[in-house]
C-alpha positions as CSV (number, residue, x, y, z in Angstrom):
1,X,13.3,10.1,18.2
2,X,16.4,8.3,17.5
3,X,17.8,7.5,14.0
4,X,17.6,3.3,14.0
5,X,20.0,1.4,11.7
6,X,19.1,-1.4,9.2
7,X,20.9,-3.9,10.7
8,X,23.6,-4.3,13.1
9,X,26.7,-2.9,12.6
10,X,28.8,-6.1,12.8
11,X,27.9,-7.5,10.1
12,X,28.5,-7.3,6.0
13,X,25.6,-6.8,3.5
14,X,26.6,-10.2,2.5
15,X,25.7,-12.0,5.7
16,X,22.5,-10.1,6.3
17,X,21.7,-11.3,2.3
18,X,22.2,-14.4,3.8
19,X,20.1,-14.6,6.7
20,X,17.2,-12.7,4.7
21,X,17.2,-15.2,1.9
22,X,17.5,-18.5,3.8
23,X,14.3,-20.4,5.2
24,X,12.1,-17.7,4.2
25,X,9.1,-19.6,5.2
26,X,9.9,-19.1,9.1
27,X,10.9,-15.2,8.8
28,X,8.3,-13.1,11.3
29,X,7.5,-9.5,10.7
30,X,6.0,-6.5,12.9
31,X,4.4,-4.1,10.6
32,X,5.3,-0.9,12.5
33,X,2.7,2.4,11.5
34,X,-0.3,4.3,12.9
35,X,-3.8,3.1,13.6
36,X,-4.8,4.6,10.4
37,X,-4.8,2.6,6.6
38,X,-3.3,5.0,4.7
39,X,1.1,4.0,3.7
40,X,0.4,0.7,5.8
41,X,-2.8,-0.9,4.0
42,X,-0.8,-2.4,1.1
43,X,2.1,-4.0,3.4
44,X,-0.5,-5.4,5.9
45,X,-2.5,-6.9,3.1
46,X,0.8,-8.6,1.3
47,X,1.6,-10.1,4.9
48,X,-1.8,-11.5,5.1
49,X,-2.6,-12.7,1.8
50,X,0.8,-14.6,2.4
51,X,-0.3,-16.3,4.8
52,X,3.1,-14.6,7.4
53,X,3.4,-14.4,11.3
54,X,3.4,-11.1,11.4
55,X,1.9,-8.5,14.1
56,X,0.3,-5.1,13.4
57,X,3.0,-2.8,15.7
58,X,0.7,0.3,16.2
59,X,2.2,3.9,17.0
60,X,-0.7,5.2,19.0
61,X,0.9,9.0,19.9
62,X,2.8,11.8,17.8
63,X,5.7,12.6,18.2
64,X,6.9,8.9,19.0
65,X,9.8,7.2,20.8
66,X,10.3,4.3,18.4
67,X,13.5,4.4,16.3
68,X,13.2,4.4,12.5
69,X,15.8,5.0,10.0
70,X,14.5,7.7,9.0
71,X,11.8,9.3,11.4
72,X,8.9,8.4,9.2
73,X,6.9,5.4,9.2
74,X,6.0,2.8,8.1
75,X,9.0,0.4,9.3
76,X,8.9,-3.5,8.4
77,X,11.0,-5.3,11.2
78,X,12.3,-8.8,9.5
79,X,13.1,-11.3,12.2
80,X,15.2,-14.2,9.8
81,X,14.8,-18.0,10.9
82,X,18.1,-17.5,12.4
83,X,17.5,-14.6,14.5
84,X,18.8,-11.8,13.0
85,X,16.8,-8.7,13.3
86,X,16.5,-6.0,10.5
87,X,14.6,-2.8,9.8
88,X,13.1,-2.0,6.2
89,X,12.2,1.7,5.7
90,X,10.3,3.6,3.4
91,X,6.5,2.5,1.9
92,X,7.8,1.7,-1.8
93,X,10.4,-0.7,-0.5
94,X,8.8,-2.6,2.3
95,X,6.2,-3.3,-0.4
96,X,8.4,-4.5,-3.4
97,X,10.1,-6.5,-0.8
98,X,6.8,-7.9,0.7
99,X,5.6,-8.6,-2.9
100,X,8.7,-10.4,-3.7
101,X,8.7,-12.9,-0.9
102,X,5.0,-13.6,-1.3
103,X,5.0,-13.8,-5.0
104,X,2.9,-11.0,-6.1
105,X,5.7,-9.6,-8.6
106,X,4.8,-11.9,-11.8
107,X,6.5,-14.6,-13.2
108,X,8.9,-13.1,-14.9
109,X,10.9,-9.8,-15.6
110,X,9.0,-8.8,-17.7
111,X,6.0,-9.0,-15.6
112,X,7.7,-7.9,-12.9
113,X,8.7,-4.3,-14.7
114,X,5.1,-4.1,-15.5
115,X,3.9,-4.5,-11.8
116,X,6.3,-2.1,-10.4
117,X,5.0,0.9,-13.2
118,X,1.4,0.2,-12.4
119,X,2.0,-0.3,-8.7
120,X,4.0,3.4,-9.0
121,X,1.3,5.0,-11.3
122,X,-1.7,4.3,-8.4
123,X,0.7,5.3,-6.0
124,X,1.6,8.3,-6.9
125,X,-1.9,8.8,-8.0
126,X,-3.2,8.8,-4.3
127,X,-0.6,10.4,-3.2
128,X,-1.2,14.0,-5.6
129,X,-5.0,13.8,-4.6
130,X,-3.9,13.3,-0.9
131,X,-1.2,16.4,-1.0
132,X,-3.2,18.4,-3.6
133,X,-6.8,18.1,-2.3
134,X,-6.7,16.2,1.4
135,X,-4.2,18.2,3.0
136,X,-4.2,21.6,1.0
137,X,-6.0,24.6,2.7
138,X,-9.7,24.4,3.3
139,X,-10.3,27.6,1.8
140,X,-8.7,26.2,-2.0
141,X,-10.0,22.5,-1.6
142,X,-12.9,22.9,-3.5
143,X,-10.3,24.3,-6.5
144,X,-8.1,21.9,-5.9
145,X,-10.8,19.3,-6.1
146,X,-12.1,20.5,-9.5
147,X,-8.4,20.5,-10.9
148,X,-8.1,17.1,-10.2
149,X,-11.2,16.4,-12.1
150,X,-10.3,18.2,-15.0
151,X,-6.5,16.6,-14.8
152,X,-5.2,13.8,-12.8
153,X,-8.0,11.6,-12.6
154,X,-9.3,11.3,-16.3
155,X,-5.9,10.8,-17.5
156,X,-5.3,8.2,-14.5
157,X,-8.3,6.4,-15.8
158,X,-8.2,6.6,-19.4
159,X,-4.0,5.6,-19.0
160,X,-5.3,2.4,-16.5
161,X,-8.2,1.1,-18.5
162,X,-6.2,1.1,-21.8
163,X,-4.0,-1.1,-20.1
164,X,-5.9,-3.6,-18.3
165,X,-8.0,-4.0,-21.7
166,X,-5.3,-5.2,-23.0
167,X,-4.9,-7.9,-20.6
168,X,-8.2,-9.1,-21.2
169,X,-9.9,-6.5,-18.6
170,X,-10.1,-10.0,-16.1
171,X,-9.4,-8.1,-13.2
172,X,-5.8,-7.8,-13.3
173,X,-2.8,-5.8,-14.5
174,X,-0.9,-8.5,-15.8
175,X,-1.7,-12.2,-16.5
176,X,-4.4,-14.1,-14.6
177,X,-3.1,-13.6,-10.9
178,X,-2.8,-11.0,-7.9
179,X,-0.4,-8.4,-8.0
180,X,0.7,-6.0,-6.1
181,X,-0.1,-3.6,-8.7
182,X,-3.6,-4.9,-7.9
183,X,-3.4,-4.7,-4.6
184,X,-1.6,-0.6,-4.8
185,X,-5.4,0.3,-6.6
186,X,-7.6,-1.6,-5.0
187,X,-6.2,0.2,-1.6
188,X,-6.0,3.9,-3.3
189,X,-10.0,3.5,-4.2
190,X,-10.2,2.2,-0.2
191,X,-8.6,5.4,0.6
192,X,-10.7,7.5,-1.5
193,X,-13.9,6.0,0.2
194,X,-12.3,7.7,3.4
195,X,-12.2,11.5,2.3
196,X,-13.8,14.4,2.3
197,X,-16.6,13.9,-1.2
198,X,-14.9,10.3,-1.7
199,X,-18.3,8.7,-2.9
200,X,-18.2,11.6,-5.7
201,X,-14.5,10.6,-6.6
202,X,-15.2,6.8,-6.4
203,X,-18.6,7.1,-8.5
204,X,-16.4,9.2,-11.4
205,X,-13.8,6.2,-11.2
206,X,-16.8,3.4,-11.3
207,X,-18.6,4.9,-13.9
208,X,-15.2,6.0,-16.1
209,X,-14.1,2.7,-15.8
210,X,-15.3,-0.6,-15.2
211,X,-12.1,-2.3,-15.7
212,X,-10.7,-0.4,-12.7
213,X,-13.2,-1.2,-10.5
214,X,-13.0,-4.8,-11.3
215,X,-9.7,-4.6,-10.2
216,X,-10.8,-3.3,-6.9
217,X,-13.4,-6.2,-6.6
218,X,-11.5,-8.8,-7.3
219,X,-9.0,-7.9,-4.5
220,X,-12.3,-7.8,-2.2
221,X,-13.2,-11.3,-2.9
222,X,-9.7,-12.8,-2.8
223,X,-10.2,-15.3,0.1
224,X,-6.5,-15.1,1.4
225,X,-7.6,-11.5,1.9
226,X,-11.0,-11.9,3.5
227,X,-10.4,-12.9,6.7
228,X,-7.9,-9.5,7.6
229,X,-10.2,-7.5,5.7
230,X,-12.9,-8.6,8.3
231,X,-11.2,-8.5,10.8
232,X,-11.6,-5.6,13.5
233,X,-8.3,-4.8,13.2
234,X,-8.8,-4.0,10.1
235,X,-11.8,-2.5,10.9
236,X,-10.2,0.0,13.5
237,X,-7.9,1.0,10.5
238,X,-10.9,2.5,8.4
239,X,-12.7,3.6,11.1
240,X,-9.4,6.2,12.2
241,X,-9.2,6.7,8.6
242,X,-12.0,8.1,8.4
243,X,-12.0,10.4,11.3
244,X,-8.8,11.7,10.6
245,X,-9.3,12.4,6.9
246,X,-13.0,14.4,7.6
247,X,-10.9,16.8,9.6
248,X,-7.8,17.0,7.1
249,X,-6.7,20.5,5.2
250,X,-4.9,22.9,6.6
């Protein structure tokens, strides 16, 4: 694989700023990332819930040819109204981004701190049961499994309902609208359904907290959202999800 650069070399930070920031109404994206949900559910459901021209750029083989700034993936391509053509890297920034053209990042700073810390907390969160439990060895899953029950999870839970209590437990992290902080939970408890004893994790979470599973719902019935998460694209995505993650450990 070849290491890709953000943008062409030609040209200053300044004039890429540029080009991002103007007409961002006629920017297009490719969302390129496996078949699988997993590090590309949150960025496809930003690009649909704002309504972008966008296309779902799938990687269907390992090891790959596509260039990425780093060898991973996910990688946003950004074509600008003017033409340019950049690459965003790395999960965490193609979704702060995302959330900051389509207005999922508050109204204020304020708000906008407070998303980012909840959106990192239910990251995070899925990502220590994926390394810890998903992918350890099969022979110390169970183990691992229990230790998350006795650790991660109840503090997860009693930290997440404490907080959307106090914003009125309505569904949402902060104020009355859709976050990406939503959004980040609502897809780690669609990536739990996918695992190895998910129902068992999901009915701890639904029964430790109705608050955070309200969350969850009202992402499900958000209608901007409805029509990719019916869609059998999205469909495909779960399906692979699900195959790959009742083989996973090591």
């Amino acid at each position: 694989m070849s290491i890709a650069r953000f943008a062409p070399e030609n040209l200053s930070s300044a004039e890429v700023t540029k080009s991002l920031t103007s007409d961002r109404q006629s920017a297009s994206y490719k969302l390129e990332y496996f078949v699988v949900s997993a590090v590309g559910a949150v960025p496809r459901d930003i690009l649909s819930f704002g309504g972008a021209q966008w296309e779902d750029l799938l990687i269907t083989s390992w090891p790959v040819e596509e260039k990425s700034p780093f060898a991973v993936f996910p990688v946003l391509h950004i074509k600008t109204a003017d033409g340019l053509e950049v690459r965003l890297a790395e999960s965490i920034v193609i979704e702060h981004y995302l959330a900051k053209q389509f207005e999922l990042l508050g109204e204020n700073e304020w708000e906008e701190l407070q998303i980012k810390a909840f959106h990192s907390s239910s990251m995070f969160f899925r990502e220590r049961l994926t390394m810890r439990y998903t992918w350890n060895y099969k022979e110390v899953q169970e183990k691992a499994l229990e230790a998350f029950y006795k650790k991660e999870l109840p503090v997860w839970i009693e930290a997440h309902t404490k907080h959307l209590k106090d914003n009125g437990s309505n569904g949402h992290y902060v104020g009355n609208k859709l976050s990406l902080a939503d959004l980040m939970t609502a897809n780690a408890i669609d990536h739990i359904k996918c695992l190895h004893k998910g129902d068992e994790i999901l009915d701890k979470i639904k029964q430790g907290s109705p608050e955070i599973w309200k969350v969850k719902e009202t992402v499900d019935n958000e209608p901007r959202l409805q029509a990719w998460r019916q869609s059998e694209a999205y469909k495909k995505h779960i399906s692979y999800s699900q195959v790959m993650y009742a083989k996973a450990g090591i």
